[in-house]
Biopython code that builds the backbone (N, CA, C, O; Angstrom):
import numpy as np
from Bio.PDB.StructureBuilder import StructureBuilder

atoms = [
    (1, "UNK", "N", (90.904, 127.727, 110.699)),
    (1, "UNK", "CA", (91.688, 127.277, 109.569)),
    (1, "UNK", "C", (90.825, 126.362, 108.708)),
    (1, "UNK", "O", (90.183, 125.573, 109.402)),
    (2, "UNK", "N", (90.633, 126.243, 107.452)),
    (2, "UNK", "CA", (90.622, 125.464, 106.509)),
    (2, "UNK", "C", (90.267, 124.431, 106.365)),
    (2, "UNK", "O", (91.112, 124.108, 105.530)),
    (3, "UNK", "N", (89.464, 123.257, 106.531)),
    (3, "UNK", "CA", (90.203, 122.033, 106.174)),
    (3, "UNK", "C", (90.940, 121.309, 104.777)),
    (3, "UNK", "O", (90.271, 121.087, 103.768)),
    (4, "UNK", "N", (91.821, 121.108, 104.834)),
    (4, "UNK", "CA", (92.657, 120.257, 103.521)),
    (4, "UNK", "C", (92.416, 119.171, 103.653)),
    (4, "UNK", "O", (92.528, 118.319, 104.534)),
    (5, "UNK", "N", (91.873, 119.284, 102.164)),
    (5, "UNK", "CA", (91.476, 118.010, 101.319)),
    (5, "UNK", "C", (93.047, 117.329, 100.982)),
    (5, "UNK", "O", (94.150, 117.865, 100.874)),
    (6, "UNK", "N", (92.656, 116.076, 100.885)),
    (6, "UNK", "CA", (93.936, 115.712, 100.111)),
    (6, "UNK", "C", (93.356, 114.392, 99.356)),
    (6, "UNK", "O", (92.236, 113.901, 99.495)),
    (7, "UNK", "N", (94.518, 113.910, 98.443)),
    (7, "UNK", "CA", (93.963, 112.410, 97.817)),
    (7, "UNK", "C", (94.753, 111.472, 98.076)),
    (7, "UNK", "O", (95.113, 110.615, 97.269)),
    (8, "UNK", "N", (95.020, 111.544, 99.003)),
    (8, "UNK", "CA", (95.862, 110.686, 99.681)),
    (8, "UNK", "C", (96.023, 109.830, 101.212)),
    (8, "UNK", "O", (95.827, 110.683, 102.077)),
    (9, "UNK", "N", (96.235, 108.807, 101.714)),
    (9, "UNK", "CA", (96.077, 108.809, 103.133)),
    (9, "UNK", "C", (97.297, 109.214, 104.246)),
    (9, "UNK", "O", (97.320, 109.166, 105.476)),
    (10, "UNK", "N", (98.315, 109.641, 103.223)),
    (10, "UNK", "CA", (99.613, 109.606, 104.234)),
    (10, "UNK", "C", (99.975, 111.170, 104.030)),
    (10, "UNK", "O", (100.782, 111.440, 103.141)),
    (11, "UNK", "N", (99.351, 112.346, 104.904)),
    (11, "UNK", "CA", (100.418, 113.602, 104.747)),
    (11, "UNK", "C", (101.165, 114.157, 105.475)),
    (11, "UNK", "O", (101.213, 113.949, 106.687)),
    (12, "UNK", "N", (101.920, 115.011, 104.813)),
    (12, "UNK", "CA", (103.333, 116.044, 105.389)),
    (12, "UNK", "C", (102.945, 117.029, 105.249)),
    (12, "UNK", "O", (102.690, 117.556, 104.166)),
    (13, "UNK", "N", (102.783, 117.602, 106.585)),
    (13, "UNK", "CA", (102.910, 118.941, 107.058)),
    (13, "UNK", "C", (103.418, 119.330, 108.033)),
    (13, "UNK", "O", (103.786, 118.647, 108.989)),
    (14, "UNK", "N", (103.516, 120.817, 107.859)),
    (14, "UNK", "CA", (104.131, 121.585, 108.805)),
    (14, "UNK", "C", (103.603, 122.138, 110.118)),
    (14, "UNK", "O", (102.388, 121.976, 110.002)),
    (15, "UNK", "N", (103.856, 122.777, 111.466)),
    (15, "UNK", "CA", (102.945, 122.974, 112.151)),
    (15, "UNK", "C", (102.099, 124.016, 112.517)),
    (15, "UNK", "O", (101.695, 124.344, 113.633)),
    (16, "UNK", "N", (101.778, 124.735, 110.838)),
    (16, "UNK", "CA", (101.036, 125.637, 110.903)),
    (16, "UNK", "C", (100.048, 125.254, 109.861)),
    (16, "UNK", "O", (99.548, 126.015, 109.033)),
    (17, "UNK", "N", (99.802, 123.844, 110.019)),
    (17, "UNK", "CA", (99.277, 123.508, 108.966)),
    (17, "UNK", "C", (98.507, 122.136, 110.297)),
    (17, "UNK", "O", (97.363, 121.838, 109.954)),
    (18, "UNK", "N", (98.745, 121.751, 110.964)),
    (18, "UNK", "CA", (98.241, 120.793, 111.534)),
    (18, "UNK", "C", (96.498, 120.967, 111.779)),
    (18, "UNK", "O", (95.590, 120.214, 111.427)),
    (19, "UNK", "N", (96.453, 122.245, 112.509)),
    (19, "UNK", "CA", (94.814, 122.547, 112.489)),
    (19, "UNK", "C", (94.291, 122.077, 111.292)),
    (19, "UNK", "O", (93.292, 121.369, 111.415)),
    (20, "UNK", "N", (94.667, 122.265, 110.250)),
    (20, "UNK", "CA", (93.648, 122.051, 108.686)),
    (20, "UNK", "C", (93.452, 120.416, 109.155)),
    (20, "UNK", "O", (92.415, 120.230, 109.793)),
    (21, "UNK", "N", (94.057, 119.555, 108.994)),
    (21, "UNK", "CA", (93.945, 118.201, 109.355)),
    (21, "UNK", "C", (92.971, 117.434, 110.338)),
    (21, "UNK", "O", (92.474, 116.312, 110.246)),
    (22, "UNK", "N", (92.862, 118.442, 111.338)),
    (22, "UNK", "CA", (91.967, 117.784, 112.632)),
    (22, "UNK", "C", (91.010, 117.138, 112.315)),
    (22, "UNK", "O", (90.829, 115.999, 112.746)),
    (23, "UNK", "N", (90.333, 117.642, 111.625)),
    (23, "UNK", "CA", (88.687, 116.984, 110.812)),
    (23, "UNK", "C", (88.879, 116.247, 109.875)),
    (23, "UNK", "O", (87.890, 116.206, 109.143)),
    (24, "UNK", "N", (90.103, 115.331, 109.380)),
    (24, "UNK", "CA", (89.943, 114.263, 108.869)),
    (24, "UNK", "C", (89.717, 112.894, 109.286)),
    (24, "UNK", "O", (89.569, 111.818, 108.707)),
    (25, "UNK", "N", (89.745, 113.423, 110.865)),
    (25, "UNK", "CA", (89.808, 111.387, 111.522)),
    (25, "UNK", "C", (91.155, 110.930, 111.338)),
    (25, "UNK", "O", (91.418, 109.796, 110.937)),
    (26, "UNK", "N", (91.709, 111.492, 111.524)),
    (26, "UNK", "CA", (93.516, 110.979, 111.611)),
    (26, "UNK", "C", (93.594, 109.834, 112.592)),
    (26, "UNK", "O", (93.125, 110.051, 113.709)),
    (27, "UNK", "N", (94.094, 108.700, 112.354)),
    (27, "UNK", "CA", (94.407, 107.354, 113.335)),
    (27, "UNK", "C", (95.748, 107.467, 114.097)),
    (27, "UNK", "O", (95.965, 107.308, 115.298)),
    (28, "UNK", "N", (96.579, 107.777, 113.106)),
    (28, "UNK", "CA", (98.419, 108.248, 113.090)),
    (28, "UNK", "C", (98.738, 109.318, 112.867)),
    (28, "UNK", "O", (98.249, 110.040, 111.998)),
    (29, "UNK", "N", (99.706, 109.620, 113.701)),
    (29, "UNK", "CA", (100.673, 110.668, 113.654)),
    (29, "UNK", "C", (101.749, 110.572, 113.745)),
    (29, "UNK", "O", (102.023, 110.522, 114.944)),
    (30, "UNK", "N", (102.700, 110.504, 113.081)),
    (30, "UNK", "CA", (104.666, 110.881, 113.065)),
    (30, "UNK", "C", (104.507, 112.636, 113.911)),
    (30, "UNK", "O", (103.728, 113.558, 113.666)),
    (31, "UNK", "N", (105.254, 112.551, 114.602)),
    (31, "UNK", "CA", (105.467, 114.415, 114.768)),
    (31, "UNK", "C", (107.261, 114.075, 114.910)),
    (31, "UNK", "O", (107.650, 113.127, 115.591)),
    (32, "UNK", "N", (107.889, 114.671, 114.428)),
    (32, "UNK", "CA", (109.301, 115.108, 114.557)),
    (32, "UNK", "C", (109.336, 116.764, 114.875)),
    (32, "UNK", "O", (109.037, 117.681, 114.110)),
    (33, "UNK", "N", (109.667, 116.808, 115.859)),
    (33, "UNK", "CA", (110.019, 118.341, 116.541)),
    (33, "UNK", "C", (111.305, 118.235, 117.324)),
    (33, "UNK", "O", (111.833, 117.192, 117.711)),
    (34, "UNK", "N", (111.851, 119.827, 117.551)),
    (34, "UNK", "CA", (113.238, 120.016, 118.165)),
    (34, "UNK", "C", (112.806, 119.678, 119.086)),
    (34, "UNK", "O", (111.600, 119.434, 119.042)),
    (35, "UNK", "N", (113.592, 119.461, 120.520)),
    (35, "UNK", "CA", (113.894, 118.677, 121.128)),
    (35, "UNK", "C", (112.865, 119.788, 122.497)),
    (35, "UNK", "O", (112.245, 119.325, 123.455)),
    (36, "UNK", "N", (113.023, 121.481, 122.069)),
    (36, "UNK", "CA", (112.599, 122.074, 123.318)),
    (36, "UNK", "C", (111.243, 122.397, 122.756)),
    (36, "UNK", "O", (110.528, 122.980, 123.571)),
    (37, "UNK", "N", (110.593, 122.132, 121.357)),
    (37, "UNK", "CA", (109.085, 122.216, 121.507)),
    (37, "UNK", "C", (108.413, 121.948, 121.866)),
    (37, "UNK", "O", (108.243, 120.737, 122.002)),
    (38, "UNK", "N", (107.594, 122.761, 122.257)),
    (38, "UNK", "CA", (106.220, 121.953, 123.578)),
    (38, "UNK", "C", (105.369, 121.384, 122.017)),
    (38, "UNK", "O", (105.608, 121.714, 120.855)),
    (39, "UNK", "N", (104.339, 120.435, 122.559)),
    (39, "UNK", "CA", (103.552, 120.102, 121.742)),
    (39, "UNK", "C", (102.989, 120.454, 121.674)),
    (39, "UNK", "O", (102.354, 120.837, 122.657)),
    (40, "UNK", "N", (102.574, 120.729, 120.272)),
    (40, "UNK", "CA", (101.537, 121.647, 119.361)),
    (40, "UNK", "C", (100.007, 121.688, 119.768)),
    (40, "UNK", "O", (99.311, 120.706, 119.511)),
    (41, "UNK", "N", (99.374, 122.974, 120.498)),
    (41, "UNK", "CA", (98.303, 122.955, 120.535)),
    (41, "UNK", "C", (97.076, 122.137, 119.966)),
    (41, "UNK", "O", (96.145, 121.716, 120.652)),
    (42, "UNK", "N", (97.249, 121.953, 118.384)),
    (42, "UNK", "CA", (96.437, 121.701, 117.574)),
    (42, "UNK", "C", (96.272, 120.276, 117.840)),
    (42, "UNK", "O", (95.185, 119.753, 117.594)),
    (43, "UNK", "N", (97.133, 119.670, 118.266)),
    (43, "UNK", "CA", (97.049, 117.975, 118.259)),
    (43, "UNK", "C", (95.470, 118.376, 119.568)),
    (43, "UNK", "O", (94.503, 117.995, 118.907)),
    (44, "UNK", "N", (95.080, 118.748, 120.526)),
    (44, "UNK", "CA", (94.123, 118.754, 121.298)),
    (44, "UNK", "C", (92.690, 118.716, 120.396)),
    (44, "UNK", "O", (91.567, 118.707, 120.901)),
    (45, "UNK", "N", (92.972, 118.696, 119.004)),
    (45, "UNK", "CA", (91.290, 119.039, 118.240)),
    (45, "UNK", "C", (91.483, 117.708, 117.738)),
    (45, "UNK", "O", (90.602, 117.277, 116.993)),
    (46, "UNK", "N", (92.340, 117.067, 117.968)),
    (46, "UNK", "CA", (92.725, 115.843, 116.951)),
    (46, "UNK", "C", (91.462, 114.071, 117.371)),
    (46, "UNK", "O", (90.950, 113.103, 116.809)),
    (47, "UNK", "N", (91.574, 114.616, 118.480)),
    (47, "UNK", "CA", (90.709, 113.177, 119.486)),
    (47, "UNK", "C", (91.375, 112.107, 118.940)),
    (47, "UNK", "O", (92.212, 112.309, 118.061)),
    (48, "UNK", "N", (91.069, 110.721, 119.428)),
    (48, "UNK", "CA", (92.164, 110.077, 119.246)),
    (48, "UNK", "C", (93.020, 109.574, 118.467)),
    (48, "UNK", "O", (92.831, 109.700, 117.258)),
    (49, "UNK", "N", (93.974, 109.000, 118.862)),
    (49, "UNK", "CA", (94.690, 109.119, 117.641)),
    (49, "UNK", "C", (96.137, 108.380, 118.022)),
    (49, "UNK", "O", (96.621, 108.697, 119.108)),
    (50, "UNK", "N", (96.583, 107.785, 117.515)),
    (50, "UNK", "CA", (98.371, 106.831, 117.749)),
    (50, "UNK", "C", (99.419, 108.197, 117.092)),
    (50, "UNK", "O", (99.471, 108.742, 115.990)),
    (51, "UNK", "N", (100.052, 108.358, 118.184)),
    (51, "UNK", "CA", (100.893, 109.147, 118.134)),
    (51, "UNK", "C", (102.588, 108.947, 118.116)),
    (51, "UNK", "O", (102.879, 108.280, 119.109)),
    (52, "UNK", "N", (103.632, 109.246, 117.443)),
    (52, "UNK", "CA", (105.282, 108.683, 117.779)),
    (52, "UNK", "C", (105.605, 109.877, 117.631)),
    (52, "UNK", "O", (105.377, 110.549, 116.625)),
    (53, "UNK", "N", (106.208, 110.267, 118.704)),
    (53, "UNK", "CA", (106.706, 111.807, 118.974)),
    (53, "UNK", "C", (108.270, 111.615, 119.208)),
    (53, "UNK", "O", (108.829, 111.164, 120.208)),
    (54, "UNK", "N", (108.697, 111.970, 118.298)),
    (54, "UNK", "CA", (110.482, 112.031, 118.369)),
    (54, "UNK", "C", (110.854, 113.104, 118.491)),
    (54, "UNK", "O", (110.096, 113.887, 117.918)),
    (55, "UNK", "N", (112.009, 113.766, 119.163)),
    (55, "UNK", "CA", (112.395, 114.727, 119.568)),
    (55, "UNK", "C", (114.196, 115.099, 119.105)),
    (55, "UNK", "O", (115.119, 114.618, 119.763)),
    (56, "UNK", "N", (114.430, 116.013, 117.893)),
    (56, "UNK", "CA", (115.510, 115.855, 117.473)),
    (56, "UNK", "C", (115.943, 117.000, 116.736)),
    (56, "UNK", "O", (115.234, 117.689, 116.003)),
    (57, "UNK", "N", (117.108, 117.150, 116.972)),
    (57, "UNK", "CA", (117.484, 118.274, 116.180)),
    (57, "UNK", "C", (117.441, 117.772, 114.035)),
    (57, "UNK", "O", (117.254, 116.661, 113.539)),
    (58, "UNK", "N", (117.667, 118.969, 113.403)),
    (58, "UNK", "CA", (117.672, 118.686, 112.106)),
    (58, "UNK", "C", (119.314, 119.020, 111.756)),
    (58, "UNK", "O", (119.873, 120.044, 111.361)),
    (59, "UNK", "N", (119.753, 117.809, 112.056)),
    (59, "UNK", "CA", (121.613, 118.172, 112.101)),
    (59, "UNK", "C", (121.780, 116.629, 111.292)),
    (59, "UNK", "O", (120.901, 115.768, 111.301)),
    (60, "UNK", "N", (122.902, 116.523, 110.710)),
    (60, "UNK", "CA", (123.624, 115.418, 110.342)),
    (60, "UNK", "C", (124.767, 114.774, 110.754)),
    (60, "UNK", "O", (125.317, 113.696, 110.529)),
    (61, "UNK", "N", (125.009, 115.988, 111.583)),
    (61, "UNK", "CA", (126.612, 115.905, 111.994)),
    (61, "UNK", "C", (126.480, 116.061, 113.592)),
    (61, "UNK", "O", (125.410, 116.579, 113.910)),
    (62, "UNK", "N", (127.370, 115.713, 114.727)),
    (62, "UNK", "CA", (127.238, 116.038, 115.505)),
    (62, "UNK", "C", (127.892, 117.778, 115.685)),
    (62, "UNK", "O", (128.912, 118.367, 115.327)),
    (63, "UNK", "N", (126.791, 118.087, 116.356)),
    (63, "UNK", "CA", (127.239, 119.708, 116.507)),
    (63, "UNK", "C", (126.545, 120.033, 118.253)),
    (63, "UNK", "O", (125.449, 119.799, 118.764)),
    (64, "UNK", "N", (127.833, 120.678, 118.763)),
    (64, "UNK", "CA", (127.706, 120.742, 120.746)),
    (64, "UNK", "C", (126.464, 121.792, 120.954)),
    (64, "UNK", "O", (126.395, 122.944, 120.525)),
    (65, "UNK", "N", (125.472, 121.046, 121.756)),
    (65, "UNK", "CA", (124.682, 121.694, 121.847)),
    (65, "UNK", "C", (123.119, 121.308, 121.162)),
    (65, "UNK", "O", (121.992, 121.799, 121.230)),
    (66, "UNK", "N", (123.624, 120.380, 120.616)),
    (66, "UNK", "CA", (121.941, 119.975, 119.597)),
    (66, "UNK", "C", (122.261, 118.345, 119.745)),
    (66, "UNK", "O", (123.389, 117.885, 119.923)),
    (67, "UNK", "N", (120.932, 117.505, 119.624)),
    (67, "UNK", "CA", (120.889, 116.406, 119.349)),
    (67, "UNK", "C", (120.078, 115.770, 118.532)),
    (67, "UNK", "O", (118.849, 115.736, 118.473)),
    (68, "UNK", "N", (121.440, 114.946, 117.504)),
    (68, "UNK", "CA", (120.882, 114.564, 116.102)),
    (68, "UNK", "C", (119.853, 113.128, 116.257)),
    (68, "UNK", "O", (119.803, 112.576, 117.356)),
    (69, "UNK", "N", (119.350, 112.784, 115.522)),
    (69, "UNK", "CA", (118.252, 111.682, 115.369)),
    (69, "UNK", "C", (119.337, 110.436, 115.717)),
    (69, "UNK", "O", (120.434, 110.370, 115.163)),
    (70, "UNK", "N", (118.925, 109.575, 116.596)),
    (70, "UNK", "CA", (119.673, 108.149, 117.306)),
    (70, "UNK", "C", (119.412, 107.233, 116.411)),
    (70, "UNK", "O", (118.843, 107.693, 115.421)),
    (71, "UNK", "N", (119.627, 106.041, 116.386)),
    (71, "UNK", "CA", (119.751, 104.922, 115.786)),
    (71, "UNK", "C", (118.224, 104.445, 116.498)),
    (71, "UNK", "O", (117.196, 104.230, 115.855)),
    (72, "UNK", "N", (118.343, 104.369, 117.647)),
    (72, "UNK", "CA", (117.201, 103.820, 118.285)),
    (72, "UNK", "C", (115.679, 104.804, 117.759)),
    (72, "UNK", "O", (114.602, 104.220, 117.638)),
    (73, "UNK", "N", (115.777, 105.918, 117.562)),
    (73, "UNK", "CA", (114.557, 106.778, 117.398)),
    (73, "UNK", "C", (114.205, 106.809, 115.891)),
    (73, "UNK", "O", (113.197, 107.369, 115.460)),
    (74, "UNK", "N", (115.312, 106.021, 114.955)),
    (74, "UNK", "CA", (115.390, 106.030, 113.941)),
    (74, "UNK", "C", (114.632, 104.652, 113.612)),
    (74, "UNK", "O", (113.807, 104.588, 112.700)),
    (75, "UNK", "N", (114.834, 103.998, 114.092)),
    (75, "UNK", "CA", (114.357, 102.440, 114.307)),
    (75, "UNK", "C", (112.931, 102.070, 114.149)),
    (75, "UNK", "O", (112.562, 101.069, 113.536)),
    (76, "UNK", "N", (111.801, 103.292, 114.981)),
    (76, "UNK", "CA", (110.930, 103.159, 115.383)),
    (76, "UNK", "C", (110.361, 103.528, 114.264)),
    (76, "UNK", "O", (109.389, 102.813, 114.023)),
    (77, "UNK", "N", (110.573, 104.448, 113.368)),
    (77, "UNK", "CA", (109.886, 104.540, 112.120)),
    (77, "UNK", "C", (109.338, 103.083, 111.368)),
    (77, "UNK", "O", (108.743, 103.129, 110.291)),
]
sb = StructureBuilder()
sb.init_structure("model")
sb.init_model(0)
sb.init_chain("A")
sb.init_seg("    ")
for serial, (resi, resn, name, xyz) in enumerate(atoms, 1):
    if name == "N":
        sb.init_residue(resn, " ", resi, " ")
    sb.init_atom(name, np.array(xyz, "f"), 0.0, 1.0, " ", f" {name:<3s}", serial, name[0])
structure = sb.get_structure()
């Protein structure tokens, strides 16, 4: 994959987009993923790096069967 340039120090992407990133020297990472994704291969090219891995459905509402973002996981941002 690619690497992406950007002009910026803070980006959003998706996780077919994480490989492009590896070769910037990333310090931080946010990852928000559903709750049953394994973690993304690509973070392994990353070397080190501060990571906050939240695990959550993309719901607003409670709905049986999924779990929406907590107060507490919300916090940590």
């Amino acid at each position: 994959m690619p690497i992406i340039e950007t002009p910026f120090m803070i980006t959003v992407c998706g996780l077919e987009e994480l490989a492009g990133h590896a070769d910037r020297k990333v310090s931080h990472v946010l990852s928000i993923l559903d709750p049953d994704q394994p973690e993304p291969e690509a973070f392994g090219a990353y070397g080190e790096h501060a990571r906050l891995e939240l695990k959550f459905h993309d719901i607003i509402e409670e709905t049986p069967g999924f779990r929406p973002p907590s107060r507490t996981m919300l916090a940590k941002f």
